[in-house]
Residue, then its C-alpha position, 0 to 999 in steps of 0.5 A: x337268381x335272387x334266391x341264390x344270392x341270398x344263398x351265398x350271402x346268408x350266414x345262419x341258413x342250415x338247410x334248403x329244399x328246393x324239391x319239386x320247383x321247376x328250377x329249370x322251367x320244366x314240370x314234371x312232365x317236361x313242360x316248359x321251356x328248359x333253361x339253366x341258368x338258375x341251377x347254376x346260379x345256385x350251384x354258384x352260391x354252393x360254392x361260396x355258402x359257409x353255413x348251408x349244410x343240406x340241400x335238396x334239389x330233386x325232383x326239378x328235371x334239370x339235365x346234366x348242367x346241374x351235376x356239372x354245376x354242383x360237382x364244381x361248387x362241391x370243390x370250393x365247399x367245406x360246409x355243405x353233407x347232404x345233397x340230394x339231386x335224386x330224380x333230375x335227369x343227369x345222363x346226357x341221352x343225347x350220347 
């Protein structure tokens, strides 16, 4: 949550890569205990971020939450034109 604070306070800070970080609290095997609440506090910060311009998040293994959190903050912003959320897992395979 820190990290996304100052995400959203941050006023110089073009460019982020947070690939590979286990952002949800599971590794690339899927260990770990899932938990969200990181992704959407950066999602969070997106959304209010008037200097962030690329962010790359792949590779972190989120679940739906994340495209959820990022459509939402993508609404409220103006300044962010790359994203990459390549390699989570988006589809709900529960359905």
């Amino acid at each position: 949550k820190g990290l996304a604070c100052g995400l959203a306070l941050n006023t110089s800070l073009t460019q982020v890569n947070l690939s590979n970080n286990q952002l949800c609290g599971l590794d690339w095997r899927g260990r770990g205990t899932y938990d969200a609440t990181g992704i959407k506090a950066i999602a969070d910060s997106i959304a209010v971020s008037t200097s962030l311009t690329s962010l790359n998040l792949s590779e972190n293994y989120v679940g739906p939450e994340l495209g959820i959190a990022i459509a939402g903050a993508l609404r409220a912003n103006a300044s962010l034109t790359v994203l990459d959320i390549s390699n989570n897992n988006l589809v709900d395979s529960r359905k």
